[in-house]
C-alpha positions in Angstrom: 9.4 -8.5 6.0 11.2 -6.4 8.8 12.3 -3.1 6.8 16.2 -4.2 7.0 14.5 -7.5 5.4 13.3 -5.9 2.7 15.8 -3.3 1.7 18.1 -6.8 1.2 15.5 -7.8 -0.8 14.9 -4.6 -2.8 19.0 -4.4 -3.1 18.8 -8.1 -5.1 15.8 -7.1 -7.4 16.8 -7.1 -11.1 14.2 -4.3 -12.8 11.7 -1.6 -11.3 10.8 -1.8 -8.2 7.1 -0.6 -7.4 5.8 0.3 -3.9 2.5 1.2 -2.8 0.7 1.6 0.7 -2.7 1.4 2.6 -4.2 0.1 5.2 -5.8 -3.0 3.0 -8.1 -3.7 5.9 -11.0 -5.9 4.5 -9.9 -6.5 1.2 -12.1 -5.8 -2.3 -11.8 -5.5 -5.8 -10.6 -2.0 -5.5 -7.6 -3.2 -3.7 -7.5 -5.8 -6.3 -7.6 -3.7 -9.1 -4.8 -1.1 -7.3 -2.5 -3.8 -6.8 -2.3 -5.7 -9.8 -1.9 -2.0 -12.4 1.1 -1.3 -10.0 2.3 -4.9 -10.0 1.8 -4.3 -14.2 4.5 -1.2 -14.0 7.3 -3.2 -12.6 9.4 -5.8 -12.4 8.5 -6.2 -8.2 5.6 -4.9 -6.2 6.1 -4.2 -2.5 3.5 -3.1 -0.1 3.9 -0.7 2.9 1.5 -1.7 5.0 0.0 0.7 8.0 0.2 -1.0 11.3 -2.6 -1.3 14.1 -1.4 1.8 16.0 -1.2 3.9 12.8 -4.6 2.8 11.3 -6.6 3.4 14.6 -4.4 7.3 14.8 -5.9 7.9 10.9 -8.9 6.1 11.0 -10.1 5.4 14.6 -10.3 3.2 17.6 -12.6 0.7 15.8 -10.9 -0.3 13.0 -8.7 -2.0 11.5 -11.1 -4.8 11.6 -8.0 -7.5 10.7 -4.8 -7.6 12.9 -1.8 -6.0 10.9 -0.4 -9.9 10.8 -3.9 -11.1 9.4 -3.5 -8.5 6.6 -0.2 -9.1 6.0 -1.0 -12.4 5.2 -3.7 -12.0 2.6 -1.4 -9.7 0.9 1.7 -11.7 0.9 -0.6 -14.3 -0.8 -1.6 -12.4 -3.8 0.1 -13.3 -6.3 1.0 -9.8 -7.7 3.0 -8.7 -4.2 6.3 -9.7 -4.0 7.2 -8.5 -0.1 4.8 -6.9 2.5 6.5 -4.1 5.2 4.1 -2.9 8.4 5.3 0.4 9.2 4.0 2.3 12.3 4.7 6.0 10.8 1.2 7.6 9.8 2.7 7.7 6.9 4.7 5.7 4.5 7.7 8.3 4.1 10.3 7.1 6.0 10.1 3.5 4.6 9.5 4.8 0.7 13.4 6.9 1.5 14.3 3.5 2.8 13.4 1.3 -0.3 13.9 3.4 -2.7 11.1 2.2 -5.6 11.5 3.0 -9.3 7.9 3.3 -8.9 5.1 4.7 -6.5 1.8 4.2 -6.8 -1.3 5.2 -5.6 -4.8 5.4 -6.0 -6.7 7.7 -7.4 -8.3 9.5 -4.7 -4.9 11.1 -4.8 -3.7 14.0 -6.6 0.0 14.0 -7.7 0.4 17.0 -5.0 -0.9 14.8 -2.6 1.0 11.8 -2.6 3.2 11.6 -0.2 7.2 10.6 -1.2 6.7 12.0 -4.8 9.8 14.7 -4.0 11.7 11.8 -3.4 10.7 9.0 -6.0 11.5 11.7 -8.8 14.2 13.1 -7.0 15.9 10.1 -7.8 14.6 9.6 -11.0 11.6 7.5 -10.4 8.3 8.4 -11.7 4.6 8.5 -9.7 1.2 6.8 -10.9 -2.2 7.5 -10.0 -4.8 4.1 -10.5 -8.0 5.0 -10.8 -10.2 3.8 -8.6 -13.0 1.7 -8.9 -16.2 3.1 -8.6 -18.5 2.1 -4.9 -15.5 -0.2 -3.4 -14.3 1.5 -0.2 -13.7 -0.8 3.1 -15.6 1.9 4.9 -19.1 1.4 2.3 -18.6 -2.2 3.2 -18.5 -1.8 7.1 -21.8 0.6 6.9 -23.3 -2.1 4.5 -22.8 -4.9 7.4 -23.9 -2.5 9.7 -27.2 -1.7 8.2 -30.2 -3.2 9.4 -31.5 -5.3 6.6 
């Protein structure tokens, strides 16, 4: 969804609206596992999704490994994600002040102090979660596996 898209959306959603955000470049179980406990705090799960240009700023020229449209895709297909929004921003600020969620998640290689649009999700009288993570699933550990001579 463009973001004017999906504040429509968010506008019509009866119940708690949950956002979270990554990059969701090769997906795995900890992605998995993230989504679905946020998915399990609302009513509506929508995903800010970091766009080519921002993921090569944070993370560097070779990655992501899957266009912005290819990962959209995969995460629009999951059945806990109700709406996917790229946004270019490095990072999700703007379009958390823009939605609005009841709920933001993240996980937990975060610290409450760390996440970024807490000030405004309790501001309004929304609340934050931290998902812990699952133990040895990073998308990184999985591009140094395929790298590694076997």
């Amino acid at each position: 969804m463009t973001w004017d898209e999906a504040a429509t959306w968010r506008r019509g959603v009866r119940g708690r609206v949950v956002f979270t955000n990554g990059v969701f470049d090769l997906l795995h179980p900890g992605h998995v596992d993230v989504l679905a406990q946020a998915r399990a705090l609302g009513d509506a799960l929508v995903v800010g999704l970091n766009s080519d240009m921002s993921v090569r700023r944070l993370k560097g020229q070779e990655r992501p490994v899957r266009t912005e449209a290819e990962r959209a895709y995969v995460l629009a297909a999951l059945r806990d994600v109700d709406a996917v929004v790229v946004f270019s921003e490095d990072t999700p600020q703007d379009l958390i002040r823009h939605l609005r969620p009841d709920v933001l998640v993240k996980g937990g290689d975060y610290t409450l102090e760390t996440v970024v649009g807490r000030d405004d999700v309790e501001a309004w009288g929304g609340r934050v979660v931290i998902v812990p993570l699952r133990p040895g699933q990073s998308t990184t550990s999985i591009i140094e596996k395929l790298r590694a001579p076997q």
